[in-house]
N, C-alpha and C positions, 0 to 999 in steps of 0.2 A: 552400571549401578543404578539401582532404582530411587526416587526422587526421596522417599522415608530414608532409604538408608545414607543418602548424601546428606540431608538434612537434620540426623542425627551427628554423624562425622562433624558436622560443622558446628553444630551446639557444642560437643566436647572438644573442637578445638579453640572456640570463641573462651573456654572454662577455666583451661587451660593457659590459655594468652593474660585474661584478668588473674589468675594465682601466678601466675609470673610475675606483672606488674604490683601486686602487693608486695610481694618479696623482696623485689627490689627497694620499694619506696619503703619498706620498713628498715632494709640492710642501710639504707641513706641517713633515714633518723636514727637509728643507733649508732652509726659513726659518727653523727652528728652531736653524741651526747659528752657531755664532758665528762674524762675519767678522773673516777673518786680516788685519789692518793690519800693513804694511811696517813696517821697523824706523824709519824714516826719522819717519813719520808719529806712532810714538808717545816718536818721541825728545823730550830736552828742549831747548829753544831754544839754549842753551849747546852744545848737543852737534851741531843742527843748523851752527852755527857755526863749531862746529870740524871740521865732514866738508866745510864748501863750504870750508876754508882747508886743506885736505889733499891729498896728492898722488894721492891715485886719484882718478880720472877721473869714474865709475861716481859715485862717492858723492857728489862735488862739484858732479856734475849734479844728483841728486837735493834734494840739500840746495838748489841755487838754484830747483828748484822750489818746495818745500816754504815756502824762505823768503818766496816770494809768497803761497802759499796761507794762511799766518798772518798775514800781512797787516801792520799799521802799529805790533802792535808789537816788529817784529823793525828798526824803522829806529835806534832805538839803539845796540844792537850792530854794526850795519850802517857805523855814524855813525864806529865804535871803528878800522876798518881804513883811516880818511885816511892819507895818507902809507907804505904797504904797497910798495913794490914787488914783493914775490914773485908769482912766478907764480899766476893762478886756472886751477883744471886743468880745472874743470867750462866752457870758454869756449864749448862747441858748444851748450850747456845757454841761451845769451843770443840770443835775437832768431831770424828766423824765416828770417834767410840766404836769402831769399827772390830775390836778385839778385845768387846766388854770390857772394856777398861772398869774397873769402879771409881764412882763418884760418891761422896758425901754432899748431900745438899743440906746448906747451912742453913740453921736455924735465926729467928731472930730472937736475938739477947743480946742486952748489956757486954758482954766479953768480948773486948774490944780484938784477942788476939787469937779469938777461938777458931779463925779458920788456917792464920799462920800455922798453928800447932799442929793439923792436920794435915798427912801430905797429900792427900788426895780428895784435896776440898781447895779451891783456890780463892785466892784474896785480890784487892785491884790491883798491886801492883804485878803480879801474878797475869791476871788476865790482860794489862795493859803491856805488860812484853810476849805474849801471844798475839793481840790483836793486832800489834806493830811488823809481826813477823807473817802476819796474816797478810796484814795489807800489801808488801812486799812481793807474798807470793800471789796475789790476789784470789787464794783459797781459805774459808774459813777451816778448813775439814783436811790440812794438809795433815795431822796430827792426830791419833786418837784422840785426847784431852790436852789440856793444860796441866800437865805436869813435867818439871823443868827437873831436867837430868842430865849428865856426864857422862860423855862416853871412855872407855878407856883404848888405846890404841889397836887392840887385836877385835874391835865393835863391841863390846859388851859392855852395858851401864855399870858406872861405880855404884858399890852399895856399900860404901862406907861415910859416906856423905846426906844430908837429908836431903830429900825429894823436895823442890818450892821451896828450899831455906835457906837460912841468913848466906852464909858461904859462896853457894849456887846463885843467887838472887845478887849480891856484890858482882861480880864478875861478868852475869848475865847484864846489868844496867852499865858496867865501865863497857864493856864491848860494842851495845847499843848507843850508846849516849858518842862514842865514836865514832858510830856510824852516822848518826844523824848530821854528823858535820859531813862528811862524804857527800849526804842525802841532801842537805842544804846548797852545796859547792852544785854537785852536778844533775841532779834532778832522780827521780826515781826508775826509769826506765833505761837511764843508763846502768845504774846498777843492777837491776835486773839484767840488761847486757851481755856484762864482766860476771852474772851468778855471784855475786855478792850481798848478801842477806846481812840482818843484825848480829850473826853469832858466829862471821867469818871470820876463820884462823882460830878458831877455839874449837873441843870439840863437846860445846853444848847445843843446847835444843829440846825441843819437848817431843814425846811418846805417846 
C-alpha cells in the first residue's frame, strides 16, 4: 500500500473513531436526562378522580386511563360514583369500539339526566362499573364500549330491558359492591386466579 493511500485509510478511520465517541457521549446525556411524566401520571388519585368526572374530554380520557394503570386501589373511589347520573365525557376513552359500536358524545347542559336517558351515551356511574371491570381484567379495551347489557341463557342480549338502566345498573352495583368484599378479604390477583370478575354468577356485562 502506498504511503497516500495508507494515510488516507487513516484519516477516515481517526473520522470514524471521533463520530463514535460523539455518539456515545450524547447517548450518555440523554439517558442522563430526566423523563418528563404527563401531569396526569404524577397526579394524586383524588385529583385523577376528579379530571375523569370533568367536562373536558381530553382529561377525562386520560384519567380513565390512568385509573387502570393504578390499578385496584383506585376501585374505592371508583365504588363512590353509584348512583351518578352526569355525563362521563371521557366515553371514547372505554373499550376498543372495535365493531363501530355508536357513541353519543355528551353535550354540556344543565340536564342533569341527559345522558341516563341515552343508552348509548354513558354516565359516571356507568363508566365507574366499567373502569372497575377494567381494572380487574387489567384491559381498558376488553369491551366494545360501555354499554351494560344482559345476557340471556341460549348468549343472546335481552332487549326487553334498557341498555345502562335503572334495572341493569341495580343488579350491576349489588353484584359489584359483593365483590369488593371478596376484593377487600383476598386481594386482587387472587381473584383473577379463581377468573372471578365483578359480574360473577350473573349473566351481565358490557358489549
Amino acid at each position: 500500500m502506498s504511503n497516500q493511500s495508507f494515510n488516507r485509510t487513516l484519516v477516515f478511520a481517526s473520522v470514524l473513531l471521533l463520530l463514535a465517541g460523539a455518539g456515545a457521549a450524547g447517548g450518555r446525556q440523554a439517558s442522563n436526562r430526566p423523563v418528563a411524566l404527563s401531569a396526569t401520571t404524577t397526579a394524586s388519585d383524588a385529583q385523577v378522580i376528579k379530571d375523569s368526572i370533568g367536562t373536558n374530554r381530553d382529561k377525562a380520557s386520560r384519567a380513565a386511563r390512568e385509573v387502570v394503570r393504578r390499578g385496584g386501589r383506585m376501585i374505592p373511589p371508583l365504588l363512590k360514583l353509584k348512583g351518578n347520573r352526569q355525563c362521563f365525557f371521557g366515553d371514547m376513552a372505554l373499550g376498543s369500539h372495535a365493531g363501530c359500536s355508536v357513541r353519543f358524545m355528551p353535550r354540556k347542559s344543565k340536564k342533569s339526566n341527559g345522558c341516563y336517558e341515552v343508552s348509548s351515551s354513558s354516565t359516571l356511574e356507568v363508566a365507574a362499573l366499567f373502569l372497575i371491570e377494567a381494572i380487574y381484567r387489567n384491559d381498558l379495551e376488553f369491551a366494545q364500549g360501555a354499554t351494560l347489557a344482559e345476557w340471556e341463557a341460549d348468549g343472546g342480549a335481552r332487549t326487553d330491558v334498557k341498555y345502562n338502566g335503572h334495572e341493569l345498573l341495580t343488579r350491576a352495583w349489588a353484584a359489584t359492591e359483593q365483590w369488593y368484599k371478596e376484593f377487600d378479604r383476598e386481594g386482587l390477583e387472587a381473584l383473577r386466579v379463581k377468573d372471578r370478575g365483578p359480574f360473577a354468577g350473573t349473566r351481565l356485562g358490557f358489549y
